[in-house]
C-alpha atoms as one frame of an Amber mdcrd trajectory, in Angstrom:
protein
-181.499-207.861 -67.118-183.732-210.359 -65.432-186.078-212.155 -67.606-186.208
-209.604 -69.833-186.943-206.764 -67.184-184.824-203.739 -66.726-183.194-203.605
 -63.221-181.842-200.106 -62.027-180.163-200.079 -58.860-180.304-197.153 -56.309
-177.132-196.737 -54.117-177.868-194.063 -50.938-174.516-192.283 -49.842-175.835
-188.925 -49.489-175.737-189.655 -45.555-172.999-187.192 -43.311-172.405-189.935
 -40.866-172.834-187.796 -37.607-172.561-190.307 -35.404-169.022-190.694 -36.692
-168.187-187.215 -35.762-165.444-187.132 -38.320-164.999-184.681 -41.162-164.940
-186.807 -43.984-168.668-188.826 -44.551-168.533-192.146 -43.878-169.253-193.766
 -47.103-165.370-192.263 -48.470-163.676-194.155 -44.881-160.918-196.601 -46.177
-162.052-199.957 -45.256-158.969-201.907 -46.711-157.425-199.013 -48.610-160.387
-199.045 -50.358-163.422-196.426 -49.968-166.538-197.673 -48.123-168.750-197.033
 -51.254-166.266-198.449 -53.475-166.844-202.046 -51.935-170.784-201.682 -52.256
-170.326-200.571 -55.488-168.077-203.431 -56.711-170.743-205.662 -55.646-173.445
-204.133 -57.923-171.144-203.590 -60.563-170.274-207.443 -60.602-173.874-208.088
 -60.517-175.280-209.468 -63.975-178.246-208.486 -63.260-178.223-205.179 -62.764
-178.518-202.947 -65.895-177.735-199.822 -64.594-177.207-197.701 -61.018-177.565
-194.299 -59.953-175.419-193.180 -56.951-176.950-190.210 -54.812-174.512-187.827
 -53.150-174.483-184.596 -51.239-174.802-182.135 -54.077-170.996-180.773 -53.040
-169.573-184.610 -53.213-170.608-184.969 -57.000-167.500-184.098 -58.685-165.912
-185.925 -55.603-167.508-189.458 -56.115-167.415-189.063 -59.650-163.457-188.880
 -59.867-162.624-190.480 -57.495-165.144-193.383 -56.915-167.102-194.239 -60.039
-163.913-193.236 -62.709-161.222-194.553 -60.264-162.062-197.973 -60.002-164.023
-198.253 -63.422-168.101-198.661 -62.700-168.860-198.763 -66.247-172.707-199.368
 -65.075-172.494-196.251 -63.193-175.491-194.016 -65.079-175.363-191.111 -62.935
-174.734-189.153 -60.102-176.963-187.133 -58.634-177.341-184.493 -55.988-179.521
-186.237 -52.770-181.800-184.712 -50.179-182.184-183.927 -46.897-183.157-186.941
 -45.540-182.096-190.319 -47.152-185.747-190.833 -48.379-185.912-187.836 -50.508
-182.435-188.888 -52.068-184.345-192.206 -52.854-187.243-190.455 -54.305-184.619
-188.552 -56.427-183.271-191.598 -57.528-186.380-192.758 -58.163-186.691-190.141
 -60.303-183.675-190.721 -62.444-183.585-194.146 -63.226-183.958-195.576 -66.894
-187.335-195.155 -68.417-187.095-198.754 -69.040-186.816-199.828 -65.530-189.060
-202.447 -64.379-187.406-203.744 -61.164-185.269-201.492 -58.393-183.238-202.151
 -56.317-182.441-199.372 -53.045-179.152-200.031 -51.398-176.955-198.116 -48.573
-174.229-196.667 -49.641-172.582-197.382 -46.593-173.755-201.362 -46.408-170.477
-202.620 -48.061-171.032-206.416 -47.678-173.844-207.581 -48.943-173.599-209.878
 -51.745-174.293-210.970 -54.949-176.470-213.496 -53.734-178.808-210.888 -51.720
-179.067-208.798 -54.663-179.828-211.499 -56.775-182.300-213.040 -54.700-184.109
-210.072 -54.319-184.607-209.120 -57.512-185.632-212.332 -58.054-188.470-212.069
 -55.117-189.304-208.790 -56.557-190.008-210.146 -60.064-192.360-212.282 -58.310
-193.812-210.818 -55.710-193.436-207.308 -56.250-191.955-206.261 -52.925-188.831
-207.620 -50.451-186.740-206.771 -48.184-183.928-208.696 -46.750-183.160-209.501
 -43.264-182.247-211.660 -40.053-184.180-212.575 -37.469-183.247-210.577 -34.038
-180.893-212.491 -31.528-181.654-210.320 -28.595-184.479-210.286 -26.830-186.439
-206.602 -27.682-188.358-204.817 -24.845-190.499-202.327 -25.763-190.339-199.065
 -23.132-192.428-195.946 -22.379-190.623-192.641 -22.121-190.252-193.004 -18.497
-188.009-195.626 -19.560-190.036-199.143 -18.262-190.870-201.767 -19.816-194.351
-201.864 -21.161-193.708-205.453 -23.777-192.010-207.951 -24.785-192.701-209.019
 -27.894-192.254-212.917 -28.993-188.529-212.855 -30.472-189.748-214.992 -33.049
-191.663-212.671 -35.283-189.197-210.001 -35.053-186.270-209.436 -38.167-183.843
-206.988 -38.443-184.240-204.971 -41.511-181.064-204.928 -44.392-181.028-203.211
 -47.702-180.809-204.323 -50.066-184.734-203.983 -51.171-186.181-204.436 -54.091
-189.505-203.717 -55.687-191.459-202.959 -58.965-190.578-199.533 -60.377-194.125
-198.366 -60.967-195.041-199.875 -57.021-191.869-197.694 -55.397-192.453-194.664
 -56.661-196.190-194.458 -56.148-195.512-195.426 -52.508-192.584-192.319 -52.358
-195.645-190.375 -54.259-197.978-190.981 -51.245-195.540-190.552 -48.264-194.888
-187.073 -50.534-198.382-185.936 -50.621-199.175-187.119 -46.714-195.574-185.590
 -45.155-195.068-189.283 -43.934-190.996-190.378 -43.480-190.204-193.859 -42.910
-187.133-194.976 -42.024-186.667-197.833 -45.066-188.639-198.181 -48.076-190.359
-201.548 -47.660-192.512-199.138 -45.080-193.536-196.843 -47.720-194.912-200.011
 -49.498-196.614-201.189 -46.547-198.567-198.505 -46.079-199.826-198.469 -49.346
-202.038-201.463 -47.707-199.631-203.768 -50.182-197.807-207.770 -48.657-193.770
-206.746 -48.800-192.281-210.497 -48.885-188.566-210.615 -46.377-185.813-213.007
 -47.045-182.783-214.221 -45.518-179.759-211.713 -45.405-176.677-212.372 -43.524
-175.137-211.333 -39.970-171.946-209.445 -41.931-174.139-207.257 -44.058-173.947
-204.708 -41.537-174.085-200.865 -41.908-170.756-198.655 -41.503-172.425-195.850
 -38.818-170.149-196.103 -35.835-166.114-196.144 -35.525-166.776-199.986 -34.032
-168.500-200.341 -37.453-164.647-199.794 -39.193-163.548-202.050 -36.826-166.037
-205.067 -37.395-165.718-204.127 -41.120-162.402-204.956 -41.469-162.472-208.150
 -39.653-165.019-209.329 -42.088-163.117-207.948 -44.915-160.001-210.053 -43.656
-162.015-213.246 -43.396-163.324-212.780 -46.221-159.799-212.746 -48.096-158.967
-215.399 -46.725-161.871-217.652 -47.590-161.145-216.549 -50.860-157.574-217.190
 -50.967-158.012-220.866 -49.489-160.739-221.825 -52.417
């Protein structure tokens, strides 16, 4: 807990990793002999304060994840896991849906983000507490042209106000799900969660996340994944 406030977590692996074009889904990929999800889970399960999180799978996966993820390697805080949607922000809702009545703070994750920290998912819980909505990012490197669909260049917007979006996110419980209510109701799909929020007219707060919290969708992904995993060995094995 945090402060006395019930934090559910919300882990999103129901993705099939197309982009991939492999047959198994990306979130089972060995990264260091170990399963993609199996990292991102070992983060949240180290996490003290997290209470509880709910994994959501393709419905055929279940049985899958269940043996061989969450009982393999011992995620005690591991509640359930559930069945997803068709697009990751009805497996969200669903999550949504599941989490501990006492829940007070959540926190949505990709499944397939295997290297964020302890720190991001303490701070934003923490910012959450406070200010009911966060996201985590870093600012963009590149400059970002906007372009028609004749391909030009219509802007070029100042590089300074412009963050790339991380999970994970975290926001009040009640605020969430009456932001995944509306976006129900109006058939609107965003492509995170802090923009469900936003367009409930409500100020989502952003704070720093990190340049290796990156998101396993390409086979250069694997690549850069395990060159961060290495480094990060042997940071640890030099403290």
């Amino acid at each position: 807990m945090y402060e006395g406030k019930w934090v559910s977590a919300v882990i999103a692996a129901a993705g099939q990793g197309k982009r991939m074009n492999l047959p198994v889904n990306k979130q089972y990929l060995l990264l260091g002999g170990k399963p993609v999800l199996a990292h991102t889970l070992e983060t949240f399960q180290r996490c003290l304060l997290i209470d509880e999180i709910i994994v959501v799978v393709q419905a055929e996966e279940r049985s899958y994840c269940m043996e061989n993820i969450v009982q393999r390697y011992a995620f005690d805080k591991v509640a359930a896991v559930i069945a997803g949607g068709a697009e990751r922000q009805e497996s969200v809702y669903k999550g949504l849906k599941a989490v501990d009545e006492r829940c007070n703070i959540i926190v949505v994750h990709d499944g397939a983000r295997p290297f964020a920290t302890i720190q991001d998912i303490e701070n934003s819980i923490r910012q959450a507490a406070v200010h009911g909505a966060v996201g985590i990012g870093i600012p963009v490197k590149d400059t970002i042209k906007v372009v028609d669909e004749q391909k030009r260049i219509v802007d070029t917007p100042p590089r300074s106000n412009l963050w790339a979006i991380q999970t994970p996110q975290a926001f009040s419980c009640s605020l969430l799900l009456e932001a995944h209510e509306k976006a129900r109701k109006e058939g609107f799909t965003g492509t995170d969660d802090t923009v469900l929020v936003e367009r409930l007219g409500y100020p989502v707060r952003i704070c720093m996340g990190g340049d290796e919290n990156i998101k396993i969708t390409t086979k250069e992904d694997l690549v850069f994944g395990e060159a961060i995993l290495r480094n990060r060995q042997l940071k640890t094995s030099q403290i």
